[in-house]
N, C-alpha and C positions, 0 to 999 in steps of 0.2 A: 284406315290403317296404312295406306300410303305414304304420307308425312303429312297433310294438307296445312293442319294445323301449324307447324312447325316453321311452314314456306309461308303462311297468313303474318306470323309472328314476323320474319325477316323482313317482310314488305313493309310492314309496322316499324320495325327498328330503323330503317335506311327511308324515313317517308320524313316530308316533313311536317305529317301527325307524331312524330314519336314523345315528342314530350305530354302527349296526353296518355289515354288507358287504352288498348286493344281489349276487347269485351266479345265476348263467342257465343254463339249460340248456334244448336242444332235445330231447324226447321222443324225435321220429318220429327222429334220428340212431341210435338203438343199439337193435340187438335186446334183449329182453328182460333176458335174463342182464348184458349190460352196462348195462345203465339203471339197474338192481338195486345193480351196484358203483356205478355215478356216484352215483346218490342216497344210497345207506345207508352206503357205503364197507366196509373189511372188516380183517378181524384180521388181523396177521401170521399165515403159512402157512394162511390160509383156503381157500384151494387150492392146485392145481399153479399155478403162475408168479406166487402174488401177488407182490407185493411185501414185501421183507423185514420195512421196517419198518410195512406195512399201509398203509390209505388211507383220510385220510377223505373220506366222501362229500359229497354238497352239500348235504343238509338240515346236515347238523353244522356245513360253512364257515357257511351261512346263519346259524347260531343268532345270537341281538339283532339279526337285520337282516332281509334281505330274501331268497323263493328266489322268481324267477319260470320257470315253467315252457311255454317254448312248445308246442305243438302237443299238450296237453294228451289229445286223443282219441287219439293212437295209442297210449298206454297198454293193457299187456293186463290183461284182468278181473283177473289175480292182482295184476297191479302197483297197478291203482286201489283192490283191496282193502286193501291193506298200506301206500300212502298214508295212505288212510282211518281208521286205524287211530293212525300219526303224529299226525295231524290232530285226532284226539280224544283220544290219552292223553297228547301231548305227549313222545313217548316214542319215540328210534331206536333201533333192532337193527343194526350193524353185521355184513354175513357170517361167520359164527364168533366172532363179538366179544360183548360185555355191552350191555345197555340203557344208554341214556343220555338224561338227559333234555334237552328242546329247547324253543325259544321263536321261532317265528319270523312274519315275514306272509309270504303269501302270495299270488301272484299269478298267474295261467294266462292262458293265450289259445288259441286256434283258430280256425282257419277255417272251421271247419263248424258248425254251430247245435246244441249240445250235447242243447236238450231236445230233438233231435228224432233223436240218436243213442242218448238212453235211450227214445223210443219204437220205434226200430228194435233195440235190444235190446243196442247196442254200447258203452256207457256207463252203468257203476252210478247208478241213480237216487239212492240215499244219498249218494254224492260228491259229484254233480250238486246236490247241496241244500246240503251243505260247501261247497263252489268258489262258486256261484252269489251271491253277498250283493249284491256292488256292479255291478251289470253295466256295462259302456265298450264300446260297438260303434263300430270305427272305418271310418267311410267311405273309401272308396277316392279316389286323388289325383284322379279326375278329376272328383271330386263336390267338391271339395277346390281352386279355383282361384285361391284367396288365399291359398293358402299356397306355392302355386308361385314367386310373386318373393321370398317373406320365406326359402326355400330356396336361389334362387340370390344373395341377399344375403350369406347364411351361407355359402355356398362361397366367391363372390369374395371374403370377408374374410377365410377361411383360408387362400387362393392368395396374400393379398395383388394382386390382380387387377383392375384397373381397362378399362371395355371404354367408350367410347363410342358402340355400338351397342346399350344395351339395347333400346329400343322395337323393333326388328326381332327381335331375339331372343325377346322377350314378346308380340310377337306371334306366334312360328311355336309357342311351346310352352302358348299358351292355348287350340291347335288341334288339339293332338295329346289321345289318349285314356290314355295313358299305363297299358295294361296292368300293367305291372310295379311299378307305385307308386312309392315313392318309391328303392327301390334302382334301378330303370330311369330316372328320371332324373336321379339325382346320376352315375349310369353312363355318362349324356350329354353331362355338365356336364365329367366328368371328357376324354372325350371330346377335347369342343369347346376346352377348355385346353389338351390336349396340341397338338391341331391349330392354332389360332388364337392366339394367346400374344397374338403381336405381329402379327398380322394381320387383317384384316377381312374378314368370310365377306359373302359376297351371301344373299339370303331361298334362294333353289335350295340352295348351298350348308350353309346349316343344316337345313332339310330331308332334303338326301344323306346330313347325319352323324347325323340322329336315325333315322332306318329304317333305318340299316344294323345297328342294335341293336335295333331292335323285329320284333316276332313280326306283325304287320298287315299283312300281305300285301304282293304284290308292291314291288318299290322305284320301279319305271316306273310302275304305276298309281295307287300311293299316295298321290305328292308328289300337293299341292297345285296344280291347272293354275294357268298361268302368268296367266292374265284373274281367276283371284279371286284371286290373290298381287296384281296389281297396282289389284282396284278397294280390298281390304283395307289397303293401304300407303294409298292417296289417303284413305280414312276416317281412317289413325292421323295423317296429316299436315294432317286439315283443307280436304283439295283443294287444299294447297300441293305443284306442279310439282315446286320444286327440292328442296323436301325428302323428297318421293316416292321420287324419283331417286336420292336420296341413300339412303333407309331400302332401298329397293330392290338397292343397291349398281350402279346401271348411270346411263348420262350420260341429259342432257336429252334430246338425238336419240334414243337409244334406248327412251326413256320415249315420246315423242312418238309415234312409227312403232310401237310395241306398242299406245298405246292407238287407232290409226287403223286398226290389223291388228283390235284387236278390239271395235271402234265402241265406246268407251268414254267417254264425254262429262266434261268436265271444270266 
């Protein structure tokens, strides 16, 4: 949910594999045995239920382009060997099939710090020196807080979507920690479109719709209290009253009688 994808993709476009196919695939999804078909593919009747006419795998679709492989550690010792192997002779084995030979870049990601799964003994040190060349470590969205509006720019203009509430909205989401990165907040986004189209949410209201997707504890104790919603809104507006009121989604009086509830000086 970081971007990994998206950053595999740019390396692909600006490489000079681009003129072939960038082709993906998640590790940790398939046991073993099926990783082995995904990646190397296999002959017709190379087992029981192949497929008739066989299959190629992903390094072959990749050839003159791009394979990027996510979750790269859950690979097992056999699979990272026979990788490795690709990797330095240039050269697939289809299941029951003939060598072939290949050309491709490469690309990996994980979430876990690799050199420190080959000193726990869980990833080939030899790989680990193959894979390793370029390293790109992506920070997480909430280290990440300028790229939060350039995000929901990119949604409102595939929704075709005009709101004018952003500054309430940019505000409640420059406050949140956003565990899930960026899939938990396009998750939001998508969310707050289906609910809000053509209506205007209050600061509570955006709040209620982002923790009801987030994993951050409780929904009562999490929102934001209601005295730093309202000295926060007075900071975006400058200690402008009506505009306050307005970012706040409630009237002058009730702006008035909150900030005298919670001696909040103007």
């Amino acid at each position: 949910g970081s971007g990994k994808e998206i950053i595999a993709k740019t390396i692909h476009q600006h490489s000079e594999y681009r003129e072939g196919e960038m082709v993906s695939l998640n590790c940790g999804a398939f046991s073993e045995q099926l990783l082995e078909s995904e990646l190397f593919g296999y002959a017709p009747g190379a087992f029981t239920g192949a497929l008739s006419d066989g299959y190629q795998g992903k390094i072959e679709q990749a050839n003159g382009g791009t394979l990027f492989l996510d979750e790269i550690d859950s690979m097992s010792p056999r699979m990272q060997q026979v990788l490795l192997r690709v990797l330095e002779d240039k050269v697939v084995t289809p299941i029951g099939g003939k060598e072939k030979q290949v050309d491709f870049r490469i690309v990996t990601a994980s979430n876990k710090a690799l050199n420190q799964q080959v000193q726990q003994q869980l990833f080939r040190e030899d790989l680990f020196y193959r894979l390793v060349v370029c390293h790109v470590e992506i920070p997480p969205l909430r280290e990440r807080p300028q790229d939060l509006n350039v995000l929901l720019v990119d949604f409102c203009q595939q929704k075709n979507w005009s709101i004018n509430w952003l500054d309430k909205l940019t505000n409640v989401i420059e406050q949140h920690q956003w565990p899930g990165n960026i899939r938990e907040f396009r998750n939001f986004l998508e969310r707050l479109y289906l609910t809000y189209e053509e209506e205007t949410p209050t600061t509570a209201d955006l709040w209620k719709l982002l923790l009801v997707g987030s994993i951050q504890g409780d929904l009562e104790t999490t929102i934001v209290d209601e005295k730093q919603q309202i000295e926060e809104a007075l900071k975006v507006s400058n200690y402008h009253l009506i505009n306050t009121a307005s970012l706040l989604g409630i009237s002058r009086t009730t702006l008035y009688r909150k900030m005298k509830k919670y001696n909040i000086n103007s």
